[in-house]
VOBA-1610 file (N, C-alpha, C; in pm, whole numbers, padded with zeros to 5 digits, always signed):
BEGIN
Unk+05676+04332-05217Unk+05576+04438-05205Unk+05507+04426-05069Unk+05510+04508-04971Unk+05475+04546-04860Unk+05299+04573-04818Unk+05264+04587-04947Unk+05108+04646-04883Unk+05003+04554-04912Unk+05079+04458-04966Unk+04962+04325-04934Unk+04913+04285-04748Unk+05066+04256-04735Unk+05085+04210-04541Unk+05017+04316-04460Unk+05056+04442-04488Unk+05033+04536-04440Unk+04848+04580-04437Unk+04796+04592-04543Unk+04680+04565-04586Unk+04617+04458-04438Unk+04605+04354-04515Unk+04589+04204-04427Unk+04608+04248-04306Unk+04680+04275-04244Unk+04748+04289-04080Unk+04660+04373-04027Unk+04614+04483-04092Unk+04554+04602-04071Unk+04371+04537-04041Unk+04315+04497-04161Unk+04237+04446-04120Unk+04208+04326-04024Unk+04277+04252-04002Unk+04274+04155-03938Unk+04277+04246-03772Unk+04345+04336-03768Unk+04336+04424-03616Unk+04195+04510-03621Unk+04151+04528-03729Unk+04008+04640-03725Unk+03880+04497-03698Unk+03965+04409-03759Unk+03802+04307-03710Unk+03833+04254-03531Unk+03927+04218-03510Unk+03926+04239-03372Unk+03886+04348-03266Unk+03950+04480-03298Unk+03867+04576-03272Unk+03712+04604-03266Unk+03647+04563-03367Unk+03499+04543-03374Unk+03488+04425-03295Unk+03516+04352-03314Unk+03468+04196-03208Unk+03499+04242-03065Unk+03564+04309-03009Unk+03581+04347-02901Unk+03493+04433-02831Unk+03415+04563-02918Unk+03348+04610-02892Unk+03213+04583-02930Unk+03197+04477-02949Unk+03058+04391-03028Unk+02977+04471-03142Unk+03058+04539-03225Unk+03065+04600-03316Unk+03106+04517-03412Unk+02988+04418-03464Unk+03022+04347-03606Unk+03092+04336-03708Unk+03014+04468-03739Unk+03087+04540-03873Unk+03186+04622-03879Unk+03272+04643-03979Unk+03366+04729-03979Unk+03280+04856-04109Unk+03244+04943-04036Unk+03209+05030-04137Unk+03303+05126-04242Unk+03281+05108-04346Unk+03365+05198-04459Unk+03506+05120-04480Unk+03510+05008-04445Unk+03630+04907-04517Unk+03622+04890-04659Unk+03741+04894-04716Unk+03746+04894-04836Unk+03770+04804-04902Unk+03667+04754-04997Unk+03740+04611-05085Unk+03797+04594-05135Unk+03861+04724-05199Unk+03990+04741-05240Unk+04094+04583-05236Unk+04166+04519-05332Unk+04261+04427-05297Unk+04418+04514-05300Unk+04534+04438-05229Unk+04578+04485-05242Unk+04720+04458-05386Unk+04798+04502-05432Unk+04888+04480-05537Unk+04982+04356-05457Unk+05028+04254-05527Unk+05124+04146-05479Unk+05238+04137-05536Unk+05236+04231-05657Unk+05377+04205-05735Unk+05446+04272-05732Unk+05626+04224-05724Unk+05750+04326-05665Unk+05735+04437-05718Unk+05792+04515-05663Unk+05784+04663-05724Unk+05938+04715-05657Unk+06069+04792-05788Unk+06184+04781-05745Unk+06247+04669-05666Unk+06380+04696-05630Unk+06465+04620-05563Unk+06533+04681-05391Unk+06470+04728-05372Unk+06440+04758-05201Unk+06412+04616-05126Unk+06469+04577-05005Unk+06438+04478-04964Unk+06352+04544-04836Unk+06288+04493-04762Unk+06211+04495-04635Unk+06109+04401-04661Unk+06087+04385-04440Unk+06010+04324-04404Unk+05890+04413-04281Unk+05805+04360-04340Unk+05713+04375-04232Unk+05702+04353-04072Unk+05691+04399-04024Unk+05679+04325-03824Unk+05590+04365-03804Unk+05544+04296-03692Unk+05462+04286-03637Unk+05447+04259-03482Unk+05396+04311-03367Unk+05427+04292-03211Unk+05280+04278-03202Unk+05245+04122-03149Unk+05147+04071-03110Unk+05145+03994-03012Unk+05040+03935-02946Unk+05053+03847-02808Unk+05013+03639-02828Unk+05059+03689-02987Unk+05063+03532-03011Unk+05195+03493-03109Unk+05176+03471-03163Unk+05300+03432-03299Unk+05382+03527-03300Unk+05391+03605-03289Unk+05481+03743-03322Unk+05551+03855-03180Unk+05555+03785-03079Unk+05538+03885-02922Unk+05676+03941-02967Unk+05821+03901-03005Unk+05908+03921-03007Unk+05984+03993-03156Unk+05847+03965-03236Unk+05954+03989-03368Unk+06036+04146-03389Unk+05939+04203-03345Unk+06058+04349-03347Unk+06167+04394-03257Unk+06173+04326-03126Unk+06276+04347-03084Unk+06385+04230-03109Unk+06340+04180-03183Unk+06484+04035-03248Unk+06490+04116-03366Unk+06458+04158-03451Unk+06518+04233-03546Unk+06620+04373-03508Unk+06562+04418-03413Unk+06584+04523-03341Unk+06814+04472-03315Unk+06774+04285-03225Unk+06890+04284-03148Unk+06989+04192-03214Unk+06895+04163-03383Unk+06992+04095-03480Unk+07074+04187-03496Unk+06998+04340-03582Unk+07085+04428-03645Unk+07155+04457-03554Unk+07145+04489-03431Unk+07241+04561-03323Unk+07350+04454-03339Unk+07385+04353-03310Unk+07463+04233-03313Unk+07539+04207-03438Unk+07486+04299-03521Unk+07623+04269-03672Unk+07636+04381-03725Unk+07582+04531-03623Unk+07662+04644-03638Unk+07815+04636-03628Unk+07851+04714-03685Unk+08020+04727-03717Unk+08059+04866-03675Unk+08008+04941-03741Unk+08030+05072-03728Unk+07937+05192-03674Unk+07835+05148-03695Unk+07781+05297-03614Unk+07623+05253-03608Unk+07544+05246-03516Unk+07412+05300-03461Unk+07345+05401-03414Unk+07255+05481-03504Unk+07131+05538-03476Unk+07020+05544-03456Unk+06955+05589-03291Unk+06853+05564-03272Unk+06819+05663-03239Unk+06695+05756-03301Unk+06592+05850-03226Unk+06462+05761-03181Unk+06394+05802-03062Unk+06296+05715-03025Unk+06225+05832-02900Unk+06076+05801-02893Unk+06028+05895-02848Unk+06017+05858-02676Unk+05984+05718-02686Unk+05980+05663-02525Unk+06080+05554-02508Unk+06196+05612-02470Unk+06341+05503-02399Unk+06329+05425-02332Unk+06295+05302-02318Unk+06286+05220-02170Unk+06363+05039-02226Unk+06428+05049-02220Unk+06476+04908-02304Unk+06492+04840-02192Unk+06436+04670-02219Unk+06484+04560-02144Unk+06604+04526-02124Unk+06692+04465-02015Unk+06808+04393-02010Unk+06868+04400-02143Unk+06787+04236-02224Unk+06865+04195-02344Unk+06912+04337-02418Unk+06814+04406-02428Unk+06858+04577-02535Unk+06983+04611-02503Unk+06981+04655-02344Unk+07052+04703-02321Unk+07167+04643-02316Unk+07171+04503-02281Unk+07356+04470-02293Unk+07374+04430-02439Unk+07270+04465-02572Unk+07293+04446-02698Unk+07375+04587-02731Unk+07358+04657-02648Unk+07387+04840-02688Unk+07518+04856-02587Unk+07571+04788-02503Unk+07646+04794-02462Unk+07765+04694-02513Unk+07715+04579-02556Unk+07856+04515-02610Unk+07846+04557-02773Unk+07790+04644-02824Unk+07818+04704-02929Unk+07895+04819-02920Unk+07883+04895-02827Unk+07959+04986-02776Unk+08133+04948-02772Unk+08140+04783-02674Unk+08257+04757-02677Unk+08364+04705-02725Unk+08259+04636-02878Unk+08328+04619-03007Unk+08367+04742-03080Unk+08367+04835-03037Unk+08372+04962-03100Unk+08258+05062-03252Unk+08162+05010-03160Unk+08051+05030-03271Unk+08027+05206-03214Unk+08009+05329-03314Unk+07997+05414-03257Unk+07796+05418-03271Unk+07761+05503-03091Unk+07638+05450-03080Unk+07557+05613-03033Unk+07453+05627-03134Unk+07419+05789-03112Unk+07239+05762-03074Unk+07217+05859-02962Unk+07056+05817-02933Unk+07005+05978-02946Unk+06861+05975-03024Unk+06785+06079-02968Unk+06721+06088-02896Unk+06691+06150-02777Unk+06551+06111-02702Unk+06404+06261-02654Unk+06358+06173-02576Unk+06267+06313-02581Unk+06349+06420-02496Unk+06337+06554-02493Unk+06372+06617-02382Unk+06283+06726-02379Unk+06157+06742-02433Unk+06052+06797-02392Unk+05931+06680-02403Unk+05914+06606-02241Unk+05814+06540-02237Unk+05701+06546-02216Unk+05619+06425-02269Unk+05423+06451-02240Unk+05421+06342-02133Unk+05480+06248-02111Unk+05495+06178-01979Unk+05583+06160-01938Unk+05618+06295-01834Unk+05719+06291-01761Unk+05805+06153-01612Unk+05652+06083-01615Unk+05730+05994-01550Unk+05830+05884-01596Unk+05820+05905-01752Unk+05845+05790-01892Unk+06011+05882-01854Unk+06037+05980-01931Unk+06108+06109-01920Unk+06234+06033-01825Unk+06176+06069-01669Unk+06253+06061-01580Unk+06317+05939-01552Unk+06216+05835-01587Unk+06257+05655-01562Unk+06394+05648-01680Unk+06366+05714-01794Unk+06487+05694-01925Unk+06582+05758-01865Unk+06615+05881-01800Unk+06698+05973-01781Unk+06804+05845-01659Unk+06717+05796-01562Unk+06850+05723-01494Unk+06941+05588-01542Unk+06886+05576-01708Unk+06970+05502-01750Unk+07114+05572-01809Unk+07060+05719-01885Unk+07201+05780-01899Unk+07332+05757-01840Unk+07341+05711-01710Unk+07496+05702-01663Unk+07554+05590-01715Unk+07501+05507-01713Unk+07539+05332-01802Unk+07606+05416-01905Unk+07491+05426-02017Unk+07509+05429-02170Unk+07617+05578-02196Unk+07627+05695-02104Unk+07772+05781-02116Unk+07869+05714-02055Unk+07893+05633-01952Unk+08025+05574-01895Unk+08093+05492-02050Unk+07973+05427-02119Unk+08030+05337-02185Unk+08024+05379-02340Unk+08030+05513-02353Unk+08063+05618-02431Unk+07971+05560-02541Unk+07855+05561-02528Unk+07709+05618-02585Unk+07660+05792-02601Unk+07663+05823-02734Unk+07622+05956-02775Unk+07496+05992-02705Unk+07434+06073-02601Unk+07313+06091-02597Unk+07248+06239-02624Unk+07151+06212-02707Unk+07102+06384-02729Unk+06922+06418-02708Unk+06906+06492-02651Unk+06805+06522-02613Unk+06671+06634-02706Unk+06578+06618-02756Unk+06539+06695-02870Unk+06442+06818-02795Unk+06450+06934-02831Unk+06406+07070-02731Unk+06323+07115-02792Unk+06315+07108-02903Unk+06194+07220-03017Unk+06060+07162-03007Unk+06020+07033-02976Unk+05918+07029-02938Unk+05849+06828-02912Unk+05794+06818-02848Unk+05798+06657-02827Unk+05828+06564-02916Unk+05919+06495-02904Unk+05965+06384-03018Unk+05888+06267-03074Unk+05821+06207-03131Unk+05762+06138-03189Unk+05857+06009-03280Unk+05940+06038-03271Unk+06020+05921-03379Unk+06027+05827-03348Unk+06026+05717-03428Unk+06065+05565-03347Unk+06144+05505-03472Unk+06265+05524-03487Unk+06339+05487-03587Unk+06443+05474-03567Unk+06584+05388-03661Unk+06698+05347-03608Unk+06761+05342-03764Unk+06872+05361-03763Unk+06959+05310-03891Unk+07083+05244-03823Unk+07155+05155-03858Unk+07274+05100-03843Unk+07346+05037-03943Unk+07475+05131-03934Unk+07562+05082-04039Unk+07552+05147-04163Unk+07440+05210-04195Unk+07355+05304-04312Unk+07386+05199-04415Unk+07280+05098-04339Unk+07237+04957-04422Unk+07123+04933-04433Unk+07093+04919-04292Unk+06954+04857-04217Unk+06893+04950-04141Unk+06730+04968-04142Unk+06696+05059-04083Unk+06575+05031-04073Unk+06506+05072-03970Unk+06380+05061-03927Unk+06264+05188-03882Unk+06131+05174-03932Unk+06054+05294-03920Unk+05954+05233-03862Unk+05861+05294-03796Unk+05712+05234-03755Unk+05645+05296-03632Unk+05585+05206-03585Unk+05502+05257-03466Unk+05561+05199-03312Unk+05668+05143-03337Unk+05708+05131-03170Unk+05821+05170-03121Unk+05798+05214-03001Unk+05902+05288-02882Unk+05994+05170-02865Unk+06119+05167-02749Unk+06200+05080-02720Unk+06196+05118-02607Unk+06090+05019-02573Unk+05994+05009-02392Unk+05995+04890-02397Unk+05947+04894-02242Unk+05879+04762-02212Unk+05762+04681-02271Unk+05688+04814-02276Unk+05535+04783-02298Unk+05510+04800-02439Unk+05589+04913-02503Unk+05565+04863-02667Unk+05610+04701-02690Unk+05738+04670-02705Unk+05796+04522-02683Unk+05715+04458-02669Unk+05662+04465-02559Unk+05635+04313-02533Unk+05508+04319-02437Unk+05400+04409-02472Unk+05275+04430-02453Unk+05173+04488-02505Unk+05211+04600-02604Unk+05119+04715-02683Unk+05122+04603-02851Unk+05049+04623-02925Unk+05000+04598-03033Unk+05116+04727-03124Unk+05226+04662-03201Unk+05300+04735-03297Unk+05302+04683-03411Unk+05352+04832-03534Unk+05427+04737-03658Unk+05508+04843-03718Unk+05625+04777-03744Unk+05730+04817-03806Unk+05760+04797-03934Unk+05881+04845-03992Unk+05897+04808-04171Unk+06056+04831-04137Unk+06123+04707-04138Unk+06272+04685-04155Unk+06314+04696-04322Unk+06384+04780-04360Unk+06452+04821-04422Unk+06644+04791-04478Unk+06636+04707-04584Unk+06814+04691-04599Unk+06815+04722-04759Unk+06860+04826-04758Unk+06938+04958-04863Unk+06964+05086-04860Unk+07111+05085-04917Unk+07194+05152-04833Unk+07101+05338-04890Unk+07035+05386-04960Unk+07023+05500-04985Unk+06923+05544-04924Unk+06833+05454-04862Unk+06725+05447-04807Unk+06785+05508-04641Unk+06844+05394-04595Unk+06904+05409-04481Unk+06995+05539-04438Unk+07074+05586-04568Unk+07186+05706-04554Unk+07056+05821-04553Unk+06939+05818-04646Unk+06856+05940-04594Unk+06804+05958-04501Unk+06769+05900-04387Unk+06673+05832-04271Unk+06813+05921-04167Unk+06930+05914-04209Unk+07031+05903-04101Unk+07068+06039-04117Unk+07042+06110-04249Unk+07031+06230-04277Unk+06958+06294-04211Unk+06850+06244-04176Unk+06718+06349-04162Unk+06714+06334-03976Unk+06769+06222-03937Unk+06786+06190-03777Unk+06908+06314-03716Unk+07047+06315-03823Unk+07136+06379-03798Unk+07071+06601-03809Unk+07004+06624-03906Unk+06953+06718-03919Unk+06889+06782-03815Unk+06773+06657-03761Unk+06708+06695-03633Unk+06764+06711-03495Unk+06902+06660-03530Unk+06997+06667-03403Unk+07027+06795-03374Unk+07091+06833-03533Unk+07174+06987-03539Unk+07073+07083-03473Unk+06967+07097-03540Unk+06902+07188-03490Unk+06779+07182-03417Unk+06783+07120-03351Unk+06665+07122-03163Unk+06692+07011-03086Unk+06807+06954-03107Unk+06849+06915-02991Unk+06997+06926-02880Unk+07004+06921-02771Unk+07114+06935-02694Unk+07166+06823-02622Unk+07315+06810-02674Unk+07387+06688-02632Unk+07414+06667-02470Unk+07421+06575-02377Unk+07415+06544-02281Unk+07621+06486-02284Unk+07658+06524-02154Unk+07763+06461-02143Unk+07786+06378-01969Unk+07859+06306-01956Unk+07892+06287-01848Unk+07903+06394-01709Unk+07930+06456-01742Unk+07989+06546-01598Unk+07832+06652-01560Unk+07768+06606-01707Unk+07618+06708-01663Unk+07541+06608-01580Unk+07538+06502-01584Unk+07467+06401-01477Unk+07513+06426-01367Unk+07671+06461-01330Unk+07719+06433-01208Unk+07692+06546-01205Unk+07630+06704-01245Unk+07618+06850-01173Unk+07458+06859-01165Unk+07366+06703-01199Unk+07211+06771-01172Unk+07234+06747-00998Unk+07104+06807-00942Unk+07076+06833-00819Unk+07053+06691-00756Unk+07086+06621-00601Unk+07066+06506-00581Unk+06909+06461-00582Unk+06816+06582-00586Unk+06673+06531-00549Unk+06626+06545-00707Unk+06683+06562-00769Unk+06659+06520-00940Unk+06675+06371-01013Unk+06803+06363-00935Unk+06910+06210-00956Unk+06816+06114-00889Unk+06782+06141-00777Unk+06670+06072-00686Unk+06535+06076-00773Unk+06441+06148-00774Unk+06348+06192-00872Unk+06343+06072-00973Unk+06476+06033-01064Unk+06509+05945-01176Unk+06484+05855-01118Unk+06572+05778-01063Unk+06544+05656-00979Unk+06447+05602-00903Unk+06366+05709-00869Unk+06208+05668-00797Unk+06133+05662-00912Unk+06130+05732-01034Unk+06078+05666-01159Unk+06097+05584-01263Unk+06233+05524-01232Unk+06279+05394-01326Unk+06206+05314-01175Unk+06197+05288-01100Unk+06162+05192-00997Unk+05956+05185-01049Unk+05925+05300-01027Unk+05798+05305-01053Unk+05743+05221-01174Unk+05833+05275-01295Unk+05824+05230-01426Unk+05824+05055-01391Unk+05926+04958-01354Unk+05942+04885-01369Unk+05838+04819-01271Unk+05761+04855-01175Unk+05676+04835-01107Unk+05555+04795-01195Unk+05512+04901-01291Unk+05428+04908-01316Unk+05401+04787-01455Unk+05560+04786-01454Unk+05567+04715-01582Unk+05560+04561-01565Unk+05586+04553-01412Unk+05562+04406-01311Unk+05437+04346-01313Unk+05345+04457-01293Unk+05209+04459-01267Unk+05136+04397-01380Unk+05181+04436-01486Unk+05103+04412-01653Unk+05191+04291-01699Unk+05305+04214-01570Unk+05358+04097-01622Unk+05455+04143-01718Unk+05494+04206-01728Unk+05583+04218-01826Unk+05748+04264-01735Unk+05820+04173-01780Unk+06024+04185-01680Unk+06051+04288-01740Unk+06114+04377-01704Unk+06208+04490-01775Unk+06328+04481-01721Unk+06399+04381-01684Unk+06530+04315-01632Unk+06516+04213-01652
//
């Protein structure tokens, strides 16, 4: 049962929050306890991305499951920016023959985020990575299924700065009906508002676009230098 941790985790971030702003109290917390006993046979775990005990736990879950995919990975995600390790986890999955499908934003609210993701596209199409772009209106998702086993929902991007600087939490997921609906509802949002990207459309954007990309993956990783955090 999930909403004990979850519970706990939650407050334990609202009393920091108040201690930070020398705001004592947490007003209108609820004493509510929470339930501890199983409920069904669903397995999951909780995560958590913190700057003590936990800095890594969601992207090691993230690069377990990638690593004993077999057959197929799905990821919609609203801000693309993956470290090294991600990325050669998504690439030698690729070359075990794992088939590998991404959603991403393609109507952005930070376009410099946007443009820094866009110059990774040539990697991940050379090495025949699905990429699709969502048009109907800014993407918000941060979710993955693989294998329509394992699957993950929550509050973090596959950035730098979610990873391995922003305060996240996730809920890893292993059952299979759970996972096949998640992959349903990712595949749905594909069909209708988003547009697939192929190889030869990278090689027909304009060179001061292609450029454009690359002065904002440089920026990005700059910035991401700055706050200490490697994104290589």
């Amino acid at each position: 049962m999930l909403l004990k941790p979850i519970l706990t985790s939650s407050q334990r971030l609202w009393r920091q929050v108040a201690w930070s702003s020398l705001k004592l109290r947490i007003r209108g917390q609820s004493g509510a306890g929470a339930q501890s006993h199983a409920v069904g046979n669903m397995r999951a775990a909780f995560l958590i991305r913190d700057n003590l005990r936990h800095r890594a736990d969601i992207e090691n879950a993230y690069l377990d499951a990638i690593a004993r995919a077999r057959e197929e990975i799905v990821l919609a995600n609203a801000y693309f920016f993956p470290g090294l390790r991600f990325r050669h986890a998504l690439l030698a999955a690729a070359a075990r023959g794992v088939k590998i499908t991404l959603l991403l934003q393609g109507v952005a609210d930070h376009p410099l985020m946007q443009y820094a993701t866009r110059a990774l596209y040539p990697i991940f199409l050379e090495n025949g990575i699905r990429l699709f772009e969502y048009q109907r209106s800014i993407l918000h998702a941060k979710v993955a299924v693989i294998d329509r086993h394992w699957a993950t929902v929550g509050s973090s991007n596959i950035d730098v700065l979610s990873l391995m600087l922003a305060r996240e939490a996730n809920v890893a997921v292993i059952d299979d009906k759970f996972a096949a609906t998640l992959a349903e509802s990712i595949g749905t949002a594909m069909r209708d508002g988003a547009v697939e990207l192929h190889r030869e459309d990278w090689a027909r954007q304009p060179l001061i676009r292609r450029m454009l990309c690359w002065l904002a993956y440089e920026a990005v990783r700059l910035l991401a230098g700055i706050a200490g955090v490697k994104s290589d």
